[in-house]
C-alpha positions as CSV (number, residue, x, y, z in Angstrom):
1,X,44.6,31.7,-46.4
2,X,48.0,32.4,-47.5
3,X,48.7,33.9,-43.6
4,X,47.4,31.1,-42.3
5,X,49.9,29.0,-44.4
6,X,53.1,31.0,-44.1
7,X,52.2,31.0,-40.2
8,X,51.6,26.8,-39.9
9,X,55.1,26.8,-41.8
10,X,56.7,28.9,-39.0
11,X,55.2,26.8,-36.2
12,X,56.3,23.8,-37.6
13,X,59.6,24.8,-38.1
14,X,60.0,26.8,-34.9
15,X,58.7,23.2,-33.6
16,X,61.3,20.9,-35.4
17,X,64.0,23.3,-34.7
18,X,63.1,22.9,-31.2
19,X,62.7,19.6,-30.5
20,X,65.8,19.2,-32.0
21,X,67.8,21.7,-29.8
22,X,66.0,19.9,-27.2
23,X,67.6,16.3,-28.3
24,X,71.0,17.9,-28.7
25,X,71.2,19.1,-25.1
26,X,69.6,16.5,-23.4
27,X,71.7,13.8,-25.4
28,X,74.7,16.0,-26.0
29,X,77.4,13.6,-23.5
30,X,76.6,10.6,-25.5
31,X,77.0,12.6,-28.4
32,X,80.2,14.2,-26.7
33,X,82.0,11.0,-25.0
34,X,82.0,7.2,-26.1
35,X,83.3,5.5,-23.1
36,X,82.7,1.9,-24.0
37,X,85.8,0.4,-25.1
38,X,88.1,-2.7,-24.6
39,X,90.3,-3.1,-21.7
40,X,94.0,-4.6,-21.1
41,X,95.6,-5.9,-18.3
42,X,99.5,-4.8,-18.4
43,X,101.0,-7.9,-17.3
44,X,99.0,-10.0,-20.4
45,X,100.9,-7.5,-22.8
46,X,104.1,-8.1,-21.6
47,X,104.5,-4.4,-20.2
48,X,106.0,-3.7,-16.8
49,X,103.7,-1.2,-15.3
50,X,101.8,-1.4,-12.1
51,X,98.0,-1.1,-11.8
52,X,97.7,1.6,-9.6
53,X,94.0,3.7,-7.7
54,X,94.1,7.0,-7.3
55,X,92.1,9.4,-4.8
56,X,89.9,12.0,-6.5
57,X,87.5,14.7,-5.4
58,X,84.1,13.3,-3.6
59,X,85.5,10.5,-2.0
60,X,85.9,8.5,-5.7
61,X,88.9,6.7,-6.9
62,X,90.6,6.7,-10.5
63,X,92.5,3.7,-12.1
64,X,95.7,3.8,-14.0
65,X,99.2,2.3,-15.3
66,X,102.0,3.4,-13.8
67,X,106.3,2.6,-14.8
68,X,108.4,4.9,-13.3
69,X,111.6,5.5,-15.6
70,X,114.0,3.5,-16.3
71,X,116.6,6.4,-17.0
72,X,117.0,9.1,-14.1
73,X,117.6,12.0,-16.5
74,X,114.7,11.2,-18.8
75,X,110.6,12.4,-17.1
76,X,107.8,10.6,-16.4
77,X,104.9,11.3,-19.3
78,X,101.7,11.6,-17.6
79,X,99.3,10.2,-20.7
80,X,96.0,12.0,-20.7
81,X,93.7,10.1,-23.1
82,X,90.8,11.4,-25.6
83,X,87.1,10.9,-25.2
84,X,86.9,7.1,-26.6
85,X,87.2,4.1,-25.0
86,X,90.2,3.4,-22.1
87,X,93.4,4.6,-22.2
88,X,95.1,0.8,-21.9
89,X,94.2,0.2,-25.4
90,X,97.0,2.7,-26.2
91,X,99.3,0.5,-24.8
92,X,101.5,0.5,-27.6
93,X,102.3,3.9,-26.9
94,X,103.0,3.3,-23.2
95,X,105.5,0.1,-24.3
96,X,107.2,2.6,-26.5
97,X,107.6,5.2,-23.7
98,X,109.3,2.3,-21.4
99,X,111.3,1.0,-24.3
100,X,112.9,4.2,-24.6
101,X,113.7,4.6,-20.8
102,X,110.3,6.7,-19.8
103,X,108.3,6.5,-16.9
104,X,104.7,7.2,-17.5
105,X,101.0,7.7,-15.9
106,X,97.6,7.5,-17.3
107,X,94.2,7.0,-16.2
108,X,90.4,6.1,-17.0
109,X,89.1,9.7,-16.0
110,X,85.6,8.8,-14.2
111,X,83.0,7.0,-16.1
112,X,85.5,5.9,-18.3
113,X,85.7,1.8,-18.5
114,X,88.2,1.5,-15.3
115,X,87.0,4.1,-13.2
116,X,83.5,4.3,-12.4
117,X,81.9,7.3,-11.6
118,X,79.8,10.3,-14.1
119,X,81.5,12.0,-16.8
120,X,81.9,15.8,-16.6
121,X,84.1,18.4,-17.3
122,X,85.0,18.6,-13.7
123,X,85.1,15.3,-12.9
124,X,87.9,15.2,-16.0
125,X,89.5,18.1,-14.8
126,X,89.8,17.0,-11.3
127,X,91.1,13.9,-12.3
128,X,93.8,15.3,-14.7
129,X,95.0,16.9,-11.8
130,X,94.9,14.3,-9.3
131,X,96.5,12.0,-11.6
132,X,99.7,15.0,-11.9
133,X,99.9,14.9,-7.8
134,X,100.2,11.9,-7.5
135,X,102.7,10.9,-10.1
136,X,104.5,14.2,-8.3
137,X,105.0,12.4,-5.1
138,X,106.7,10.0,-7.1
139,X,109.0,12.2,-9.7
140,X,110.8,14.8,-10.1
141,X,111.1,15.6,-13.5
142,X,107.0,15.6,-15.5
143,X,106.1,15.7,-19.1
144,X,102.6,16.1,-19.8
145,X,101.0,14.8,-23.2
146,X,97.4,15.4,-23.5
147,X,95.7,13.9,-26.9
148,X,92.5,14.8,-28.1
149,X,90.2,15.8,-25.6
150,X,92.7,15.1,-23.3
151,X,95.1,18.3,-24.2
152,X,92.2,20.2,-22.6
153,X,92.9,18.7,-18.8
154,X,96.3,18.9,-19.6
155,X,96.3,22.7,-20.1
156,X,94.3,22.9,-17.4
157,X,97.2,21.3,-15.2
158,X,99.8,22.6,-16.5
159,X,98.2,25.8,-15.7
160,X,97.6,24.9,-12.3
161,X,100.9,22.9,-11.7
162,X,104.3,23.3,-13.0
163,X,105.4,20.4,-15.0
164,X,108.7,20.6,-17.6
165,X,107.1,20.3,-20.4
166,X,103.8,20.0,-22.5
167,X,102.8,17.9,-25.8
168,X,99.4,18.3,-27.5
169,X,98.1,16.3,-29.7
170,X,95.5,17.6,-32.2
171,X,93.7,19.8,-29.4
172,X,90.8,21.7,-30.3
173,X,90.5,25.7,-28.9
174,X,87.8,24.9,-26.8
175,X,85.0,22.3,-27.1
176,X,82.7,24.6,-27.2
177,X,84.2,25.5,-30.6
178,X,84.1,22.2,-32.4
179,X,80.4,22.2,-31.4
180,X,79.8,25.6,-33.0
181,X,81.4,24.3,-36.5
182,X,79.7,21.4,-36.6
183,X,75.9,22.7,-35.2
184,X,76.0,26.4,-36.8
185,X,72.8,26.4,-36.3
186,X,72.6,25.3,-32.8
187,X,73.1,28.3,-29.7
188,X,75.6,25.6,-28.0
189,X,77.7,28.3,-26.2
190,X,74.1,28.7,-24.3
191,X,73.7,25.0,-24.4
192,X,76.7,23.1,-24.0
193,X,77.6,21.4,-20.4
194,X,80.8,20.7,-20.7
195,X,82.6,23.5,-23.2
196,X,86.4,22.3,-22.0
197,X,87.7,26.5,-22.9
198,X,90.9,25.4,-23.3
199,X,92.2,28.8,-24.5
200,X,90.6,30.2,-21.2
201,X,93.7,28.0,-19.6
202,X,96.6,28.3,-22.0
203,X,97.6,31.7,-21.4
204,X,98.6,30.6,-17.5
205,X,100.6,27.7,-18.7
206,X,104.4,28.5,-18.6
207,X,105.9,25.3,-20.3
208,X,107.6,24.7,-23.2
209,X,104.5,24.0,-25.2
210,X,104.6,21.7,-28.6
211,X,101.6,21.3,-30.8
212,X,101.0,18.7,-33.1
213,X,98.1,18.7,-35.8
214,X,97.0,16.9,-39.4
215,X,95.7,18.9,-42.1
216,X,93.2,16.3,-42.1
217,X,91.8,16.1,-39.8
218,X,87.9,15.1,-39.7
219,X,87.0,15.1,-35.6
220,X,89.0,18.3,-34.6
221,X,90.0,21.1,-37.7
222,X,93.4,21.8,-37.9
223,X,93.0,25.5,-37.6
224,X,91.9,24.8,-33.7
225,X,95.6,23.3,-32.9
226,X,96.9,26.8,-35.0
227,X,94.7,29.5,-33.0
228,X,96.0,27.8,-29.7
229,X,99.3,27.6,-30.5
230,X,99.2,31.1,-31.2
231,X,98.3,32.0,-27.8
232,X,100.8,29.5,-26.2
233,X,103.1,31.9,-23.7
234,X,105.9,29.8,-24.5
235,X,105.7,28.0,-27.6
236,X,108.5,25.5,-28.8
237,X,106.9,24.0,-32.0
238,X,104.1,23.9,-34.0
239,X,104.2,20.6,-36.3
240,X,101.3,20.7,-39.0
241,X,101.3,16.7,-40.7
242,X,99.9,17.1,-44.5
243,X,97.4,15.0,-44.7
244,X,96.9,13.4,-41.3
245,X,93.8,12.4,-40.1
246,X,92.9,12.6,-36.0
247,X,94.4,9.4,-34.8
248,X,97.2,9.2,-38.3
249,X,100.0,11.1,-36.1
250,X,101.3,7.9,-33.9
251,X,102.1,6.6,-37.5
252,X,103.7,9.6,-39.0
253,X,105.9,10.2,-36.0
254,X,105.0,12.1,-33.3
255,X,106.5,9.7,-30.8
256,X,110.1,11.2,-32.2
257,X,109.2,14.5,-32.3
258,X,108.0,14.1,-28.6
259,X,111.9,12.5,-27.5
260,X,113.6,15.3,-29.0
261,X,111.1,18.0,-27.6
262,X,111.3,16.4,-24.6
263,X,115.4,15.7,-24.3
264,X,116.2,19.9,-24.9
265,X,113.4,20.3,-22.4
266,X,115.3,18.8,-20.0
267,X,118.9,19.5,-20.9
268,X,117.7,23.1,-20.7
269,X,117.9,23.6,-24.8
């Protein structure tokens, strides 16, 4: 009797554990990406950018905000956004890159609320990079900031492309490794579609690379912006806030880091 018992126990466990590694992976973009979010139209904010499309692989087109800059000997930031929502509600940040002379690019990667299309790891990779060649067409001198989820693409074009300089903000080592701390008990390098191996990428990137983290942070651990920057090729900075949450380092100043790291960039410091 006591066989029997200890054996139902294991069956029902083994059952539970997997029907729930089944939920995780057949669930696991909605879990992954929350693309529903407000949009802004540039003109109603009083910014001067211009709505512009953008070809992308199968035939598919990406939407985006473009402002070239107002100073020749300052670069064009192309913005790549997180995994929430569209990038134009971070508009403030964009009217602070134009009132400061910037030019600047970002974009709804597919499936995100301006562009439509499916969300995937290569769709967002493409895009990234279709987003850079264009804005190339147009400038000469390229900063890339990639926040978030979006310092993945943005290590993926950087190491693809050659841009002057690179910003993260809060970037996590790989996807795959924010999964694994927070489902230990879940096999997601087996299960996970879209693992965004950032530190697959950064070793090709030859930038200037500057890192920015919170020690606070609640949606991607500090110690993922640390074991990246470590393997940066050429690091400039690593700038660890106390006590900064994911989305606290606008507030705390990362926008003035970002124009000094920036200016030696380009005056060759």
């Amino acid at each position: 009797m006591l066989k029997k018992i200890v054996i139902g126990v294991l069956a029902f466990i083994v059952v539970v554990y997997g029907g729930l590694v089944a939920y995780l992976y057949v669930n696991q973009r909605a879990f992954f990406f929350s693309p529903a979010g407000e949009t802004f139209d540039p003109a109603a904010i009083g910014l001067d950018a211009e709505i512009v499309t953008i070809p992308t692989t199968n035939e598919e087109v990406i939407t985006g905000w473009y402002a070239p800059p107002i100073d020749d000997a300052l670069p064009a930031i192309l913005y790549l956004k997180g995994n929430m929502g569209s990038f134009s509600a971070e508009h403030e940040r964009f009217t602070a890159f134009t009132q400061a002379g910037y030019g600047f690019l970002s974009v709804d990667y597919r499936g995100f609320p301006l562009s439509p299309g499916e969300i995937t790891q290569d769709h967002i990779l493409a895009d990234a990079l279709a987003a850079f060649d264009w804005l190339a067409e147009r400038e000469q001198h390229i900063a890339i900031w990639g926040r978030s989820l979006g310092a993945s693409p943005a290590v993926w074009v950087a190491s693809q492309r050659q841009a002057d300089a690179l910003l993260l903000e809060t970037p996590f080592y790989s996807a795959v490794n924010v999964a694994a701390e927070r489902y230990p008990f879940i096999p997601v390098a087996w299960l996970m579609l879209d693992q965004f191996r950032t530190n697959d990428w950064i070793g090709a990137v030859e930038e200037p690379v500057f890192v920015a983290h919170g020690t606070a942070d609640q949606t991607v651990s500090v110690g993922n912006g640390e074991r990246l920057f470590e393997e940066v090729p050429n690091a400039y900075d690593l700038w660890i806030e106390e006590g900064a949450d994911h989305s606290d380092l606008w507030a705390r100043g990362i926008w003035e880091r970002a124009q000094a790291f920036f200016s030696e960039v380009e005056q060759g410091g």
